[in-house]
Backbone and ligand atoms as CSV (ligand in chain L), in Angstrom:
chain,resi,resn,atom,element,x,y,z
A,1,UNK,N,N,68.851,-18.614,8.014
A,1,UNK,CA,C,68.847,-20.057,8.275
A,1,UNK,C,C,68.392,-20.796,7.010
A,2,UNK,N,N,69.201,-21.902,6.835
A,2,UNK,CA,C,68.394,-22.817,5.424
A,2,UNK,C,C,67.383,-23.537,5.415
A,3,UNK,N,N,66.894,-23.970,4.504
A,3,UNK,CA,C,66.166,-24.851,4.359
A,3,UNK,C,C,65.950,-25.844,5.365
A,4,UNK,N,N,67.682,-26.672,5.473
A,4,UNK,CA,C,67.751,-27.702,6.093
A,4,UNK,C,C,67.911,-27.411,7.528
A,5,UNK,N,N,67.657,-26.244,8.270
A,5,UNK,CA,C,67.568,-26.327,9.417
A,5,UNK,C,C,66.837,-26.933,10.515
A,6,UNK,N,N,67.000,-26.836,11.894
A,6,UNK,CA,C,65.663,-27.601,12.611
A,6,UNK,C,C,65.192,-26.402,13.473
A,7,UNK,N,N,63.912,-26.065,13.915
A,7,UNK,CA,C,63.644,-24.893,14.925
A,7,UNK,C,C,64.314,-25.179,16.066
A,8,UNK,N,N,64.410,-24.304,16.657
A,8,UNK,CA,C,64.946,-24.178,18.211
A,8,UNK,C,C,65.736,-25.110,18.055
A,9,UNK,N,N,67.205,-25.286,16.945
A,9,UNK,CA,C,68.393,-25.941,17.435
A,9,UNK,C,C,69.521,-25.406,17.349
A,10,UNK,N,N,70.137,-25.431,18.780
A,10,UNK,CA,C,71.349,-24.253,18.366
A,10,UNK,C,C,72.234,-24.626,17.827
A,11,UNK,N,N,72.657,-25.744,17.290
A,11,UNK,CA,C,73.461,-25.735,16.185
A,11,UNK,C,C,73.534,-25.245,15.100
A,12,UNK,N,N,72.030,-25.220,14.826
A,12,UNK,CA,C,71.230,-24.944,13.353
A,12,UNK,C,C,71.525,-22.948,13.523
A,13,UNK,N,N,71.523,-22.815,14.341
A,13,UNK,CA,C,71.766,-20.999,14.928
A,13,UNK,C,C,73.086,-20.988,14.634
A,14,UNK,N,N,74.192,-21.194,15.457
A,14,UNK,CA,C,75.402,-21.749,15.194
A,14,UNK,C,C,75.765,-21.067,13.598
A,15,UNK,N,N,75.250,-22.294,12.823
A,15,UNK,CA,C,75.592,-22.829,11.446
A,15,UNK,C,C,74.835,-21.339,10.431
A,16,UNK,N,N,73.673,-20.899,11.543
A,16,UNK,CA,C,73.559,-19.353,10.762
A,16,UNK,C,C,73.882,-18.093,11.093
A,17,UNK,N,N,75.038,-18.566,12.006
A,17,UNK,CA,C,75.020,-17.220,12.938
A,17,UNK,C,C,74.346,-15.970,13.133
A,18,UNK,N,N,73.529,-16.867,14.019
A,18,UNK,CA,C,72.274,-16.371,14.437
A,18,UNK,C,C,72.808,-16.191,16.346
A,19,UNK,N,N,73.883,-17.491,16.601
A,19,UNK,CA,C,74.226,-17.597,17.696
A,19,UNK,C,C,76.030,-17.590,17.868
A,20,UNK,N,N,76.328,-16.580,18.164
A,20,UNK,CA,C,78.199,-16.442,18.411
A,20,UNK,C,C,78.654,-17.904,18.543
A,21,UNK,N,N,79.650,-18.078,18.018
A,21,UNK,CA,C,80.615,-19.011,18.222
A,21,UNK,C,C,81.982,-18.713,18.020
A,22,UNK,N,N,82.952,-19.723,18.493
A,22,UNK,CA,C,84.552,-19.270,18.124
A,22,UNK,C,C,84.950,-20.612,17.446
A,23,UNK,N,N,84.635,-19.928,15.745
A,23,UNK,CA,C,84.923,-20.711,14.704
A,23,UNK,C,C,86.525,-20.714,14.292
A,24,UNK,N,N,86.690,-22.319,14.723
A,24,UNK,CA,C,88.329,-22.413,14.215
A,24,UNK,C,C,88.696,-22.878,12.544
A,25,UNK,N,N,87.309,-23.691,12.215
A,25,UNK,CA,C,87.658,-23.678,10.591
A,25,UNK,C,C,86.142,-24.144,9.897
A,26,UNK,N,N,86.239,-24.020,9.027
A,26,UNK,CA,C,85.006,-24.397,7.864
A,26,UNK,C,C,85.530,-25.003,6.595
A,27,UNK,N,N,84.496,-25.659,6.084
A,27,UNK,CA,C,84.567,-26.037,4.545
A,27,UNK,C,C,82.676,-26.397,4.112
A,28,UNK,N,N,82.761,-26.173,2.715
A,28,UNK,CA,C,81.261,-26.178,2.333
A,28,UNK,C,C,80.111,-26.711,2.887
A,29,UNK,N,N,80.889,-27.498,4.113
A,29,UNK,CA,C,79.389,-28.425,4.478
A,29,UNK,C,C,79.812,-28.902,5.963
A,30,UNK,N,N,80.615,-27.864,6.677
A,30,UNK,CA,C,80.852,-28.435,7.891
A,30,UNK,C,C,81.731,-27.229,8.393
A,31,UNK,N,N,81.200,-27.400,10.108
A,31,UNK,CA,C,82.097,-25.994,10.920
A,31,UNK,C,C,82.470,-26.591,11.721
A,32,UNK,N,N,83.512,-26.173,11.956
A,32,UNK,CA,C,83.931,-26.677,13.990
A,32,UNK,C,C,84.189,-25.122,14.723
A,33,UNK,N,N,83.871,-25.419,15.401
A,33,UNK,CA,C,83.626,-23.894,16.839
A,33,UNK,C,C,84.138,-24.797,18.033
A,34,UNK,N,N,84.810,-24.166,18.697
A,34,UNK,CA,C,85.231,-24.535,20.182
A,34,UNK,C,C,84.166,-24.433,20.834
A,35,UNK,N,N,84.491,-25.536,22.022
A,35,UNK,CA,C,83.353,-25.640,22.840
A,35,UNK,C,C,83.169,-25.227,23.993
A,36,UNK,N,N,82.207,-24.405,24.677
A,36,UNK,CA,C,81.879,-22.962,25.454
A,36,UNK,C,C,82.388,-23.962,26.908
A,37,UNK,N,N,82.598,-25.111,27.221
A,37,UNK,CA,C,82.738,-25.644,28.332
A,37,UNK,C,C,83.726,-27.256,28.042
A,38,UNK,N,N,85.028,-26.665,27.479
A,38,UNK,CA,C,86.455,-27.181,27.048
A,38,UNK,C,C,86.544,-28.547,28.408
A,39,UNK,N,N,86.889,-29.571,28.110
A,39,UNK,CA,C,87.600,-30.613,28.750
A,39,UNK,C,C,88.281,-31.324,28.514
A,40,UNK,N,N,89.007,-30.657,27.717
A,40,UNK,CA,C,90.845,-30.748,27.341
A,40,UNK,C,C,91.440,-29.427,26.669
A,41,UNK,N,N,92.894,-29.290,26.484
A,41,UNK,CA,C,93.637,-28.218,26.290
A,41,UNK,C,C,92.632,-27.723,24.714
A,42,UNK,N,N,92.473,-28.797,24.058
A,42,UNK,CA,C,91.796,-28.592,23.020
A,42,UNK,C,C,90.493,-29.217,22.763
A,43,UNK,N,N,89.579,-28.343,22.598
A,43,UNK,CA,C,87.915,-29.034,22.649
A,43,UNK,C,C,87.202,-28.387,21.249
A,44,UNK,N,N,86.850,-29.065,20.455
A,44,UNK,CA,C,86.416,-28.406,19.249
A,44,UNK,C,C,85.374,-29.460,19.030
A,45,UNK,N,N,83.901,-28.800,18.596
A,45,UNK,CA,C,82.842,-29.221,17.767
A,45,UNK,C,C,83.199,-29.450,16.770
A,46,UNK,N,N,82.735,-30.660,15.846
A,46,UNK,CA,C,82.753,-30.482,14.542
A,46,UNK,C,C,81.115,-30.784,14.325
A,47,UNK,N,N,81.094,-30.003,13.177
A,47,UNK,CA,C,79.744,-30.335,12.879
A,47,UNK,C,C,79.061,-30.423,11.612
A,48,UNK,N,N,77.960,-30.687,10.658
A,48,UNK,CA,C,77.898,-30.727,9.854
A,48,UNK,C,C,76.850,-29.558,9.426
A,49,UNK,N,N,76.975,-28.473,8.601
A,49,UNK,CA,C,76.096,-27.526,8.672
A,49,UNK,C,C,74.296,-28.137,8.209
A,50,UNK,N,N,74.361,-28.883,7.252
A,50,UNK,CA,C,72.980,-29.770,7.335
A,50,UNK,C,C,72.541,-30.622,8.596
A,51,UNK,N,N,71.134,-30.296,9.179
A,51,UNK,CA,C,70.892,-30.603,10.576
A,51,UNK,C,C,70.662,-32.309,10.088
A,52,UNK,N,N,71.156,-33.408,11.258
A,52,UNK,CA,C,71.205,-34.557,11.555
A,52,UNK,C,C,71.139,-34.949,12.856
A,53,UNK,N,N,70.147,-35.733,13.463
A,53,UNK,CA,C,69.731,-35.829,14.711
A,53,UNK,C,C,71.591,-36.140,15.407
A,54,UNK,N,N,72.022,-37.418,14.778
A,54,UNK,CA,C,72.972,-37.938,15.575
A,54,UNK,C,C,73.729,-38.984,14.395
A,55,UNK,N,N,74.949,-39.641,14.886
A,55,UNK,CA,C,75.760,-39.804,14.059
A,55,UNK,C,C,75.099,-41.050,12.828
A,56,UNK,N,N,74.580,-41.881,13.738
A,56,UNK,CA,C,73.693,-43.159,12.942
A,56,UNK,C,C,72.297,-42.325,11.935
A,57,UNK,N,N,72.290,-41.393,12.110
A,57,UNK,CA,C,70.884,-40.841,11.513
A,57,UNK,C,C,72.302,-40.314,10.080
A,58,UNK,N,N,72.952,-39.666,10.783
A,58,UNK,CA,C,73.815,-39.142,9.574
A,58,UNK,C,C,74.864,-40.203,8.260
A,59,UNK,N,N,74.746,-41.112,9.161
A,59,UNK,CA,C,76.019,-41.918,8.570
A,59,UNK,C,C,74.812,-42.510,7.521
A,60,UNK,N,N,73.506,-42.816,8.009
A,60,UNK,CA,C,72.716,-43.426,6.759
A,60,UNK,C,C,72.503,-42.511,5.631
A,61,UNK,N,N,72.375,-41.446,6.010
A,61,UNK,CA,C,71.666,-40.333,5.115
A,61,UNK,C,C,72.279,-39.763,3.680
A,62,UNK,N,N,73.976,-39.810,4.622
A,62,UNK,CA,C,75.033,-38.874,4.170
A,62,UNK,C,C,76.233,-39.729,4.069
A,63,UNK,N,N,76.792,-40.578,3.938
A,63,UNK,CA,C,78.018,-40.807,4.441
A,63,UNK,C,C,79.207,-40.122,3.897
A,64,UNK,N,N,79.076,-39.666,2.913
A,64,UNK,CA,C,80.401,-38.710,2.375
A,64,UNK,C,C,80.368,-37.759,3.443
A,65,UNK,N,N,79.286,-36.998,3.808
A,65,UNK,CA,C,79.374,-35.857,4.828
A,65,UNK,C,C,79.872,-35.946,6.487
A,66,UNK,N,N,79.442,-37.619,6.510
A,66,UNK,CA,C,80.327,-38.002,7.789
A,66,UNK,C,C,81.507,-37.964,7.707
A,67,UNK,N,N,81.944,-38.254,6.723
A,67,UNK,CA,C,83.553,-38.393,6.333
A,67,UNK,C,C,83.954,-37.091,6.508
A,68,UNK,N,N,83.755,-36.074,5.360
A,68,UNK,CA,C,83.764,-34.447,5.820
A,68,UNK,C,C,84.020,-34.549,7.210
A,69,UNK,N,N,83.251,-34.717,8.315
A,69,UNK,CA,C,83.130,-34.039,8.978
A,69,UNK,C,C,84.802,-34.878,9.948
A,70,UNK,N,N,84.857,-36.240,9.972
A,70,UNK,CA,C,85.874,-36.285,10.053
A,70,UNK,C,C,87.157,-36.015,9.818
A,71,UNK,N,N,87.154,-35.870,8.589
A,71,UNK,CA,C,88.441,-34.987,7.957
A,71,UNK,C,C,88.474,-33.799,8.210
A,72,UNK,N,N,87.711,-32.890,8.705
A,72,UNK,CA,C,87.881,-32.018,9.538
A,72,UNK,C,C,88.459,-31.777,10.922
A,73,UNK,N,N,88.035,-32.773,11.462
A,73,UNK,CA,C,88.078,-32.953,12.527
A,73,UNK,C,C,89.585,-33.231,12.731
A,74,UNK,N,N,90.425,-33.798,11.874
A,74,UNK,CA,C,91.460,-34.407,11.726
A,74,UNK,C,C,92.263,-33.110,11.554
A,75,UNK,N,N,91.868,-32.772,10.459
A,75,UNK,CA,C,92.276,-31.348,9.937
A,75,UNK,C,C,92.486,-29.863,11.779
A,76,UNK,N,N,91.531,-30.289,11.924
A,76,UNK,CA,C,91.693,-28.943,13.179
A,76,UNK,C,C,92.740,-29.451,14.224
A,77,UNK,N,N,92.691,-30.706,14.452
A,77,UNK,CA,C,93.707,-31.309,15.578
A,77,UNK,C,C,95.381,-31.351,15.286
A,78,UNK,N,N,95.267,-31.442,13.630
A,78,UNK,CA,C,96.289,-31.332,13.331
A,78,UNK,C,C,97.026,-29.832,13.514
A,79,UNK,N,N,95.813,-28.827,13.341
A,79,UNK,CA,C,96.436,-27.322,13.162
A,79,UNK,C,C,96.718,-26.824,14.639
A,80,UNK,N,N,95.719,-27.226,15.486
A,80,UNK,CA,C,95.307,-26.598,16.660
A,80,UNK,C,C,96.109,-27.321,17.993
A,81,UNK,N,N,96.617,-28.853,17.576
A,81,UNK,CA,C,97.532,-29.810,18.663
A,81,UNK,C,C,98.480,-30.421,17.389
A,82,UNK,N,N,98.687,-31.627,18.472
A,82,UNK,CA,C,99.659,-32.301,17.448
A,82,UNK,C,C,99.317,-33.663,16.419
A,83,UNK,N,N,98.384,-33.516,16.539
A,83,UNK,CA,C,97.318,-34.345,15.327
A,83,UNK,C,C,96.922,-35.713,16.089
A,84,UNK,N,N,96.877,-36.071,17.405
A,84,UNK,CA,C,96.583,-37.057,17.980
A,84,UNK,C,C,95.443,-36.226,19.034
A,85,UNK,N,N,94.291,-37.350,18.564
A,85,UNK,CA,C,93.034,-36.936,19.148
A,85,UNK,C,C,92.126,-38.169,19.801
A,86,UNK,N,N,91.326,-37.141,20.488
A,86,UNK,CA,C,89.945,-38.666,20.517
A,86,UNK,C,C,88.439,-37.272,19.944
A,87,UNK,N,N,88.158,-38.677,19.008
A,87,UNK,CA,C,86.577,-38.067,18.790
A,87,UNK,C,C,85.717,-38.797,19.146
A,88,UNK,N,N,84.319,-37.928,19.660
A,88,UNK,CA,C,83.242,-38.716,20.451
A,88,UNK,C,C,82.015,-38.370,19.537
A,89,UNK,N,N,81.086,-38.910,19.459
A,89,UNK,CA,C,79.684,-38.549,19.046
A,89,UNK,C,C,78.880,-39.466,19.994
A,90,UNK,N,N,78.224,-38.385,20.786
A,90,UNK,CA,C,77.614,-38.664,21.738
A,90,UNK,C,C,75.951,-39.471,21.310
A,91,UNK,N,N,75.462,-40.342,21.442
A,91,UNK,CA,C,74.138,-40.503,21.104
A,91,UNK,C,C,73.704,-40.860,21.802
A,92,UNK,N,N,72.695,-40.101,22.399
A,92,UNK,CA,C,71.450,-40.361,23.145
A,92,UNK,C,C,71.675,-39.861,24.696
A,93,UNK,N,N,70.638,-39.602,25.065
A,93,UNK,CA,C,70.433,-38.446,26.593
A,93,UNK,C,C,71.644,-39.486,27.303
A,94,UNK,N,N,71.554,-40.624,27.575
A,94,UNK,CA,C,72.567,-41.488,28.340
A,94,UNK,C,C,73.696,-41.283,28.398
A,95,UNK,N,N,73.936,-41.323,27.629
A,95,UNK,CA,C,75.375,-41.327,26.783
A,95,UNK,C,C,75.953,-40.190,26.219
A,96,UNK,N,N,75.196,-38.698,27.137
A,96,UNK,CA,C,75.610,-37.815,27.416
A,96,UNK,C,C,75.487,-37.006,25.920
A,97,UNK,N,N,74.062,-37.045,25.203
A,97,UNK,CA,C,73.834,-36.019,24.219
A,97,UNK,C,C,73.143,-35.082,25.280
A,98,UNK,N,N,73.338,-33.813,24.693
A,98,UNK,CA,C,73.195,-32.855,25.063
A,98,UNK,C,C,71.685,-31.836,24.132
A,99,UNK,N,N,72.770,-32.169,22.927
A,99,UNK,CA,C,72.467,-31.322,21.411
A,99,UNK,C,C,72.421,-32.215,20.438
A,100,UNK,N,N,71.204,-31.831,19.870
A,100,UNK,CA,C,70.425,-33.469,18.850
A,100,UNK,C,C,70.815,-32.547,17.774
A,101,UNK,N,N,71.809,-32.153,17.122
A,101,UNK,CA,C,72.402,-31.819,15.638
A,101,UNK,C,C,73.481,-32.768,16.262
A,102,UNK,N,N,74.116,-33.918,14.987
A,102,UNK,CA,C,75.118,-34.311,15.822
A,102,UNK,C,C,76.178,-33.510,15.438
A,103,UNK,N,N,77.548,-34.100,16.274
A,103,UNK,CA,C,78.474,-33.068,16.097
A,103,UNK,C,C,79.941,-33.729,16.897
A,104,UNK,N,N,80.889,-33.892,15.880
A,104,UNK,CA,C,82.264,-34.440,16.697
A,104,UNK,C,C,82.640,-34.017,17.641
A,105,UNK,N,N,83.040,-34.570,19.134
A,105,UNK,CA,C,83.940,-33.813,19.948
A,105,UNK,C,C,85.466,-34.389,19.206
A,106,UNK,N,N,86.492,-32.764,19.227
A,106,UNK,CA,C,87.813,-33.381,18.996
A,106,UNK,C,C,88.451,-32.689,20.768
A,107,UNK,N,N,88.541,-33.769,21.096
A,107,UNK,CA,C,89.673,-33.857,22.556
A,107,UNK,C,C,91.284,-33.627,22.023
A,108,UNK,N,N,92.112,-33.083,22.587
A,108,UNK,CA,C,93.405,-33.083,22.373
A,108,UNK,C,C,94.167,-31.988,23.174
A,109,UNK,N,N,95.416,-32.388,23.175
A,109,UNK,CA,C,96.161,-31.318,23.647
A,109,UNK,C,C,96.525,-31.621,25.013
A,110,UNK,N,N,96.270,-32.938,25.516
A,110,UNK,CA,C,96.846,-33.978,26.416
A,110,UNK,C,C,96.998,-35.105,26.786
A,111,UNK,N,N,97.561,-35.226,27.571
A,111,UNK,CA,C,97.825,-37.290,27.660
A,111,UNK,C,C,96.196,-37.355,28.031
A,112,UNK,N,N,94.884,-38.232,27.621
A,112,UNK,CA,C,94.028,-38.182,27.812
A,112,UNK,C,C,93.620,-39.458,28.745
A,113,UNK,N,N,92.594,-39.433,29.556
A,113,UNK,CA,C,92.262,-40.885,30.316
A,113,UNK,C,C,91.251,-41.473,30.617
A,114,UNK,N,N,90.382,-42.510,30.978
A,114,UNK,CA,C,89.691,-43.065,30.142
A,114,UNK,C,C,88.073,-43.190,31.335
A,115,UNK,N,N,87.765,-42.557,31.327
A,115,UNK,CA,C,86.604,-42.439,32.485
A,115,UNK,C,C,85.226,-42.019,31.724
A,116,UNK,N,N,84.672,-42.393,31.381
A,116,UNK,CA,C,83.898,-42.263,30.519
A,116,UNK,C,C,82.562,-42.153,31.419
A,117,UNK,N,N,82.251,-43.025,32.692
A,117,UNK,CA,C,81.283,-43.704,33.598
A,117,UNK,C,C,81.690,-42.942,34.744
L,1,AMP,P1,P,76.812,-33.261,23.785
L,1,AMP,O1,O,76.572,-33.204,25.277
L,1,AMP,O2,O,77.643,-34.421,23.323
L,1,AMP,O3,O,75.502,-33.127,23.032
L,1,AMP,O4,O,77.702,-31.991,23.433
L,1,AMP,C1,C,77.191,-30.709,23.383
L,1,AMP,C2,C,78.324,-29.782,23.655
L,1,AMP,O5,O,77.948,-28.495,23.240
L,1,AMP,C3,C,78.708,-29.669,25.135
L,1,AMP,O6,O,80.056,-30.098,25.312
L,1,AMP,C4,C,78.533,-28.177,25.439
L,1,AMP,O7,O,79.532,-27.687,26.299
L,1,AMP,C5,C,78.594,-27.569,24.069
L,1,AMP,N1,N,77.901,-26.306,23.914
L,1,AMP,C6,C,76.670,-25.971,24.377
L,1,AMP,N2,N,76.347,-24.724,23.986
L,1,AMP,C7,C,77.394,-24.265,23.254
L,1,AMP,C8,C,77.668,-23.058,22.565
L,1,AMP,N3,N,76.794,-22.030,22.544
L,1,AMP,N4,N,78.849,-22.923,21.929
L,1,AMP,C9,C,79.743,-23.933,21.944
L,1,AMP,N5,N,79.536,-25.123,22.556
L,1,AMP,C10,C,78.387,-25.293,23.212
């Protein structure tokens, strides 16, 4: 695990495989792994291997690395569907964070619909 990890976060495990995942792609500073509980044909994490609570913590910190992580994100939907997606970054227990590393959902791989509530 690096430097920049956080204890007890499984992303941060994840990112050292420390914890299995089913990694669909990487680049120097970001992984996406499918996600263990899919809600669409295509469900992929993206994430940034440096730990960041959530997307506003990251976008100040880092913003090239947000970008990364989008262009990834772009990048897997394109390989994995037909390059039309929705991405989510969940922030905050409400609003359905789960896991405080943040981390893109890429949705795809169907007509998608809009229920959020
Ligand atoms: P969020 O609720 O936005 O924080 O998203 C966290 C996501 O991580 C959820 O969609 C979970 O299904 C997913 N997840 C939890 N544990 C794992 C894991 N070990 N491998 C892959 N995805 C996971």
């Amino acid at each position: 695990m690096t430097s920049d990890a956080a204890a007890d976060c499984l992303f941060c495990k994840i990112v050292a495989g420390q914890v299995p995942a089913d990694v669909v792609a990487s680049s120097e500073r970001v992984i996406a792994f499918r996600d263990i509980s899919p809600k669409a044909p295509v469900h992929v994490l993206v994430v940034p291997k440096q730990h960041h609570g959530d997307v506003a913590v990251l976008a100040a910190a880092d913003p090239a690395l947000l970008a990364e992580v989008v262009a990834l994100a772009d990048e897997v939907a394109t390989e994995h569907s037909d390059g039309q997606y929705r991405l989510i970054f969940n922030s905050g227990p409400r609003a359905g964070q789960s896991v405080f590393h943040v981390h893109a959902h890429v949705l795809s791989g169907a007509r998608l619909g809009w229920t959020p509530a």
